[in-house]
C-alpha positions in Angstrom: -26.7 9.2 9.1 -22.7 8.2 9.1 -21.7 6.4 12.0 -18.5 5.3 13.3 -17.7 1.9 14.8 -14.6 2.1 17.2 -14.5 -0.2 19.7 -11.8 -1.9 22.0 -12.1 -6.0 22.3 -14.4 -7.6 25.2 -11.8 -9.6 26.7 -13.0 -12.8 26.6 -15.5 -12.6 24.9 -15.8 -10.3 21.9 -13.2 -8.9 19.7 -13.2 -5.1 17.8 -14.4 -6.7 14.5 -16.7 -9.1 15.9 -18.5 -6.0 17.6 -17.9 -3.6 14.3 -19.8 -7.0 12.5 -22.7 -7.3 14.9 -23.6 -3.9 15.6 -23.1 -3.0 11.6 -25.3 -5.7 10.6 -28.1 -4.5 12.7 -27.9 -1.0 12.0 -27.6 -1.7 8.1 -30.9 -4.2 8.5 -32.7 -1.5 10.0 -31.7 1.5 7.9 -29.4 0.4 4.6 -28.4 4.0 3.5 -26.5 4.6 6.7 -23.1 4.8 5.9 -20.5 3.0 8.4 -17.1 3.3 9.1 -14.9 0.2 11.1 -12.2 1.5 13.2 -11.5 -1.2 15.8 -9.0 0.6 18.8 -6.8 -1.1 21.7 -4.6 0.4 24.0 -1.4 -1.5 23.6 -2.8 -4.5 26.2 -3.9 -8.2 25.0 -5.6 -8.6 21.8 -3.7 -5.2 19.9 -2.3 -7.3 17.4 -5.2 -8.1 15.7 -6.4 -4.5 15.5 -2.6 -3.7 14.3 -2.9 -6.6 11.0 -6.2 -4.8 10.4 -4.3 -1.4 9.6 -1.2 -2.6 8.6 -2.7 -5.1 6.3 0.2 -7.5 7.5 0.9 -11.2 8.1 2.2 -13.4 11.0 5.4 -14.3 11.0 6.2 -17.2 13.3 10.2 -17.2 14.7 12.1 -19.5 17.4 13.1 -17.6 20.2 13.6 -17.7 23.9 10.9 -17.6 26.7 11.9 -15.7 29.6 13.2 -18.6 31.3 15.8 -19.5 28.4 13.2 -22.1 26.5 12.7 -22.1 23.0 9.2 -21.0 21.6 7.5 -20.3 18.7 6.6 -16.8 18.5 4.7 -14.6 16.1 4.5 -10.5 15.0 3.2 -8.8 12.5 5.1 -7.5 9.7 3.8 -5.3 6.3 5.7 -5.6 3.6 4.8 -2.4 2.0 5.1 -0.1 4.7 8.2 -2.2 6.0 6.4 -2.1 9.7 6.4 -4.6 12.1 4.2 -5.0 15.1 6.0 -6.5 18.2 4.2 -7.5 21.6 6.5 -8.4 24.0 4.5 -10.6 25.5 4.5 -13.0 23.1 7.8 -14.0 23.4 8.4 -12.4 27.3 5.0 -12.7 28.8 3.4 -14.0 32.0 1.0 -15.5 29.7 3.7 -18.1 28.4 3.9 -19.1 32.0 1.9 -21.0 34.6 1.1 -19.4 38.0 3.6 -21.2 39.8 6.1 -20.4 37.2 6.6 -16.7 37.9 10.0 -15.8 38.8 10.5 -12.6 37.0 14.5 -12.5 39.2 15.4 -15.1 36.8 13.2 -13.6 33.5 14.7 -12.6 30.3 13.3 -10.3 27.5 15.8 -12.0 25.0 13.2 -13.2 23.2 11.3 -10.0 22.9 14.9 -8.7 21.2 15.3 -11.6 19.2 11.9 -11.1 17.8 13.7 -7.8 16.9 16.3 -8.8 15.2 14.2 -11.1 12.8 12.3 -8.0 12.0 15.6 -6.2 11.4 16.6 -8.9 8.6 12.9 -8.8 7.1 13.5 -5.4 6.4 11.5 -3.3 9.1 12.0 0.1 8.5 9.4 1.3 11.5 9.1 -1.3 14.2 5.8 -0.7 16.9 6.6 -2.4 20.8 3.6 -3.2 22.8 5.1 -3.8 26.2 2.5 -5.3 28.2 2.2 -8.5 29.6 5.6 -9.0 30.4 6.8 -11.5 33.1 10.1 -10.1 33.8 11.7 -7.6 35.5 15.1 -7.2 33.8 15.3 -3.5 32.7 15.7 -4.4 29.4 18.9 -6.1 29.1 17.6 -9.3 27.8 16.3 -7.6 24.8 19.3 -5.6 24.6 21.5 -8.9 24.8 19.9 -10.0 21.6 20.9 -6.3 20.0 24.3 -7.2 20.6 25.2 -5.5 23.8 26.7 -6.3 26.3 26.5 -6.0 29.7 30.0 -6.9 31.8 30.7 -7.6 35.5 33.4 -6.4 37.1 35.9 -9.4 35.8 34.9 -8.1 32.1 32.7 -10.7 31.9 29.2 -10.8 30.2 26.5 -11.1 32.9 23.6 -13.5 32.1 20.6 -11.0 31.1 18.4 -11.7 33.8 16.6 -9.1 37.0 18.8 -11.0 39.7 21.9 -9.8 37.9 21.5 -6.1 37.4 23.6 -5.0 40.8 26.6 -7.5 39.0 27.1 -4.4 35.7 29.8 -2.5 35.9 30.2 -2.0 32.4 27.9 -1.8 29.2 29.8 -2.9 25.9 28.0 -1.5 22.7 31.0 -1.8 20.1 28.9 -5.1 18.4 25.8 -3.5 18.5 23.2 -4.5 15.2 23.6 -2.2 12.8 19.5 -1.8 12.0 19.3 0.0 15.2 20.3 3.1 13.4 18.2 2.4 10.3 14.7 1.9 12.2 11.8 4.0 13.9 11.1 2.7 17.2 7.9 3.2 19.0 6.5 2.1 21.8 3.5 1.5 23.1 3.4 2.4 27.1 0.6 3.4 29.2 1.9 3.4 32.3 4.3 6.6 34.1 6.2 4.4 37.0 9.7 5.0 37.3 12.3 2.7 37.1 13.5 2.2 41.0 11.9 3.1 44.6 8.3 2.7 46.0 6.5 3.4 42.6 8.7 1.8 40.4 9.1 -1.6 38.5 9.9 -4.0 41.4 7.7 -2.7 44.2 4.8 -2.2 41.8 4.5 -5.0 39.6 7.0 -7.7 40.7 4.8 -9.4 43.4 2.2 -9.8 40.3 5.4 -11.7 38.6 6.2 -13.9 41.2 8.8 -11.9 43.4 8.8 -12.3 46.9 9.3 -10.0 49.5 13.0 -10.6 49.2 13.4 -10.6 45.5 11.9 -7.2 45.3 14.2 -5.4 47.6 16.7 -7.0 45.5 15.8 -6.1 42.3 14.8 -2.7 43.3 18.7 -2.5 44.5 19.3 -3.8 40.7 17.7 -1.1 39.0 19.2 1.5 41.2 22.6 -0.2 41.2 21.9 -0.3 37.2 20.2 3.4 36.5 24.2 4.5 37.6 25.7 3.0 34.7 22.8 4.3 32.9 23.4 7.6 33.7 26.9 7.8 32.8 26.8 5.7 29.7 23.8 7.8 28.3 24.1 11.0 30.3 20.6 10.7 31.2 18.5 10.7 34.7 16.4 7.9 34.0 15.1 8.3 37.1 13.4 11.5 35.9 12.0 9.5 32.8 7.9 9.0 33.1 7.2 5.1 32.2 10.8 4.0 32.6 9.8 1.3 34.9 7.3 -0.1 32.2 7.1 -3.5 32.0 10.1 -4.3 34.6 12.3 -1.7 33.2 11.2 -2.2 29.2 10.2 1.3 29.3 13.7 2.9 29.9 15.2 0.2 27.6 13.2 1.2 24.8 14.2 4.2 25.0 17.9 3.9 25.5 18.9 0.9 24.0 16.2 1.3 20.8 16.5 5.1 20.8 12.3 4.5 20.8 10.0 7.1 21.8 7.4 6.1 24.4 3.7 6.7 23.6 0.3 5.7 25.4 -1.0 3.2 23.1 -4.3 3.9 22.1 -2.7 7.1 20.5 -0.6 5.0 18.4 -3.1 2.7 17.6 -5.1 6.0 16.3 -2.6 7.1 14.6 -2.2 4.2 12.4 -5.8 4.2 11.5 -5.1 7.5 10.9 -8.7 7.8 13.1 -8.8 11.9 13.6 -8.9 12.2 9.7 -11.3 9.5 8.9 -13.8 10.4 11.6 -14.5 13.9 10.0 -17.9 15.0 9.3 -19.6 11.7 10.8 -22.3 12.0 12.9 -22.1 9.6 15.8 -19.0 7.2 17.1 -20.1 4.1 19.0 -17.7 2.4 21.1 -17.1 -0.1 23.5 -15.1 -2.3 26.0 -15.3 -5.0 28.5 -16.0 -2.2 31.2 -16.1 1.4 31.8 -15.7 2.8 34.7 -13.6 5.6 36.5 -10.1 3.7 35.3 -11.1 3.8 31.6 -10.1 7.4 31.9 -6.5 6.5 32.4 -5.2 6.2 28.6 -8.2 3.2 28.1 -9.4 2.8 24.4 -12.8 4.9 25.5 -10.8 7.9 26.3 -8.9 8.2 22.8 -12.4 7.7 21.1 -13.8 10.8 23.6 -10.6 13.2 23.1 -11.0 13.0 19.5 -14.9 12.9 19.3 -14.6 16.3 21.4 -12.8 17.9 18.8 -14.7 17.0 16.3 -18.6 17.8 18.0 -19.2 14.4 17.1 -21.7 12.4 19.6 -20.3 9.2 21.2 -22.6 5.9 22.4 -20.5 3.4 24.5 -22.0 -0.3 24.3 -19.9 -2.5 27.4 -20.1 -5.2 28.7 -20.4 -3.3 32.2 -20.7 0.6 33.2 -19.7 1.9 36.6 -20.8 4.9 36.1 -24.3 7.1 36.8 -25.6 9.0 33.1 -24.6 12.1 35.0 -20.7 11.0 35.2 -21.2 9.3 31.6 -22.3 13.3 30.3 -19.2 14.7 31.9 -16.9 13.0 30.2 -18.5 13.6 27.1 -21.0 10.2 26.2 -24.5 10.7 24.8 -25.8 7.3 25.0 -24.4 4.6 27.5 -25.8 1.1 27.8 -23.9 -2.2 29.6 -24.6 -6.4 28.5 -24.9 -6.9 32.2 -28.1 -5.0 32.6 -30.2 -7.3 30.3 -28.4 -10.3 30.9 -29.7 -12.9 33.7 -26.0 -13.0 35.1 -22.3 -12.5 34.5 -21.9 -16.2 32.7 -24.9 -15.4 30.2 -23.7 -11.7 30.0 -20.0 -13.3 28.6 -21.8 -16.2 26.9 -23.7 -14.3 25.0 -22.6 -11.3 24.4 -22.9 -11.3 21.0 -27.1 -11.3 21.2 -26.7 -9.0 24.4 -24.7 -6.3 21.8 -27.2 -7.0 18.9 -30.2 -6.1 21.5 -28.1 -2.8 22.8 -27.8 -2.4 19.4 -31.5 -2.0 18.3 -32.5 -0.1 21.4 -29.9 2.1 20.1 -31.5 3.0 16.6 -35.3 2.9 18.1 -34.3 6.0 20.6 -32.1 7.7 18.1 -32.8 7.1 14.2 
C-alpha cells in the first residue's frame, strides 16, 4: 500500500506536520511495509510559511520594518539560499494580526512594511520571490509597498503623498524614475484566492474594510480612493484594472502585485502544489489522506481539500479527509470525489475536547481508518 499524507493545518490546534506525524505513526505501527509520502498543503492563509520552509528547505530571516501604522517591528520570511526564493506573507509585517481590535483603521494602514520586507529580499539575492497576501489590515491599494520600491506617488503640488488608503483620491501623479532595480531581475508570484475587484460594491472597501476597522464613512471614502486611483492606473499602465479578477485582494494588494511587481496572481494552494511539485510525486500511490479544520461547501472555493481532489481525480487515486468537522452528508462527500470522510467532533464529548485533543481524536480516526480499509 503507498499512501499519501497531504493535509492543510487545524487552525488552532494541529499543524500539516503534526497531522503527517500522528497519522504516519499509526499507520506504520499497524502495517510497517506501507510506504508514506508527507506533502503538508495550505492555501496562501495563516500558517503557509511553515509548509513553504518545508519545500524550500529555507530559514527565517528576521528584518526591522514598519507596521501598518508607521511602527517599527521585527518581521520574519523565508528565504532559500540555493533556489534564491523567498517566501513573503504580508501579514507579517501588514497584518490585522499585529493589531488589537480596537486598533483597526485600515484609512490610515500602510503596506510599507510588506515592501520593505521586499527590498531586504532583493539585497539577499531573491531571484523568485512568493507573496501570500492574506491577513492584511490595510486597505491602501498597494502604494505602501510600492513606496518602499521606490515609487512615488505625487499630489497635485508634486508632492509625495503619505502611502496610506485615506490618501488615494490626493495622486495625481505616479513617479517611477527611482524605482529598485531588482524589480526587473525577480519572479514575482502571488498567492491570491480571492476574484473581488478593486472599487464598487464587491470590491476592497465595501467587502473587507468594515472587517479592518472602516466605518461607514471611511468606506465610501476609500472606495472613492480606489476609483479616484484606478484612473491614474489606467493611464500610467494602459490597463483596466477594473476588469482584473483579484485586484481588490487584500485592500488593493492584488492589483499592486501585479502592476507595481509585474507578479502574476495565482490561487494559493496551486502554488503551494507546485513547489512540492505534488502532481509528480503523487503518481502511482494508492490512497491521499487529507485534512483541515473543516469541510464544508466553502472548502470548495480554492481551500487546500480542493487542490488535493483536482489532482487525486487525475490521477484515479482515492482520497480520505480526516477534519476536525464535516458539513457535509457521504452522498455530497462522493460527489466531489472522497472515499472515506470522518470529523474529531464526532467522537469528541464537545468542541473544547475536540480542539484539546485533537491529536488522540486524529490517532483514533486514524485506526478506524486502516481496520475498514487495510
Amino acid at each position: 500500500m503507498k499512501i499519501v499524507l497531504a493535509p492543510d493545518k487545524f487552525k488552532n490546534s494541529l499543524t500539516g506536520l503534526e497531522f503527517c506525524t500522528i497519522v504516519e505513526k499509526e499507520i506504520l505501527e499497524a502495517f510497517p511495509n506501507t510506504e508514506i509520502l508527507k506533502l503538508p498543503l495550505a492555501d496562501g492563509g495563516d500558517g503557509t510559511i511553515e509548509v513553504v520552509k518545508y519545500y524550500l528547505k529555507g530559514s527565517r530571516v528576521q528584518v526591522k520594518v514598519n507596521n501598518p501604522f508607521f511602527e517599527p517591528i521585527n518581521a520574519s520570511y523565508i528565504y532559500s539560499k540555493n533556489t534564491n526564493t523567498a517566501f513573503i506573507e504580508m501579514a507579517e509585517a501588514s497584518g490585522v494580526k499585529l493589531l488589537k481590535p480596537a486598533e483597526f483603521d485600515c484609512k490610515n494602514a500602510t503596506t510599507l512594511g510588506t515592501g520593505e520586507m521586499i527590498v531586504d529580499a532583493f539585497n539577499k539575492g531573491a531571484k523568485t520571490i512568493i507573496i501570500g497576501i492574506g491577513g492584511s489590515a490595510t486597505n491602501d491599494c498597494g502604494i505602501g509597498m510600492a513606496t518602499a520600491l521606490g515609487y512615488q506617488f505625487l499630489d497635485n503640488n508634486n508632492k509625495q503623498v503619505k502611502p496610506i488608503g485615506g490618501n488615494l483620491s490626493k495622486i495625481k501623479a505616479i513617479d517611477a524614475t527611482n524605482i529598485h532595480h531588482g524589480l526587473s531581475n525577480v519572479v514575482f508570484k502571488i498567492a491570491c484566492d480571492v476574484t473581488n475587484p478593486l472599487y464598487g460594491k464587491n470590491g476592497a472597501a465595501y467587502v473587507y474594510g468594515a472587517q479592518k476597522g472602516a466605518s461607514k464613512e471611511d468606506i465610501k471614502l476609500l472606495d472613492k480612493g480606489l476609483q479616484d486611483f484606478s484612473k491614474i492606473l489606467n493611464e500610467v499602465f494602459t490597463i483596466d484594472v477594473q476588469s482584473v479578477k483579484g485586484a481588490g485582494a487584500a485592500g488593493g494588494m492584488g492589483i499592486a502585485s501585479k502592476l507595481f511587481l509585474k507578479g502574476t496572481l495565482e490561487p494559493g494552494i496551486e502554488l503551494i502544489k507546485n513547489l512540492a511539485n505534488f502532481d509528480q510525486k503523487i503518481k502511482n500511490f494508492d490512497w491521499i489522506i487529507t485534512g483541515e479544520g473543516k469541510l464544508d461547501k466553502q472548502t470548495l472555493s480554492g481551500k487546500t481539500i480542493q487542490g488535493v481532489l483536482e489532482s487525486a481525480k487525475k490521477q484515479h487515486i482515492k482520497v480520505a479527509t480526516f477534519c476536525g468537522r464535516i458539513d457535509l452528508t457521504k452522498n455530497e462527500l462522493k460527489e466531489i470525489g472522497v472515499t472515506y470522510g470522518k470529523d474529531i467532533i464526532s467522537i469528541s464529548k464537545d468542541l473544547e475536547d475536540a480542539m484539546g485533543n485533537s491529536a488522540i481524536h486524529l490517532s483514533v480516526l486514524s485506526k478506524n481508518f486502516i481496520k475498514e480499509f487495510f
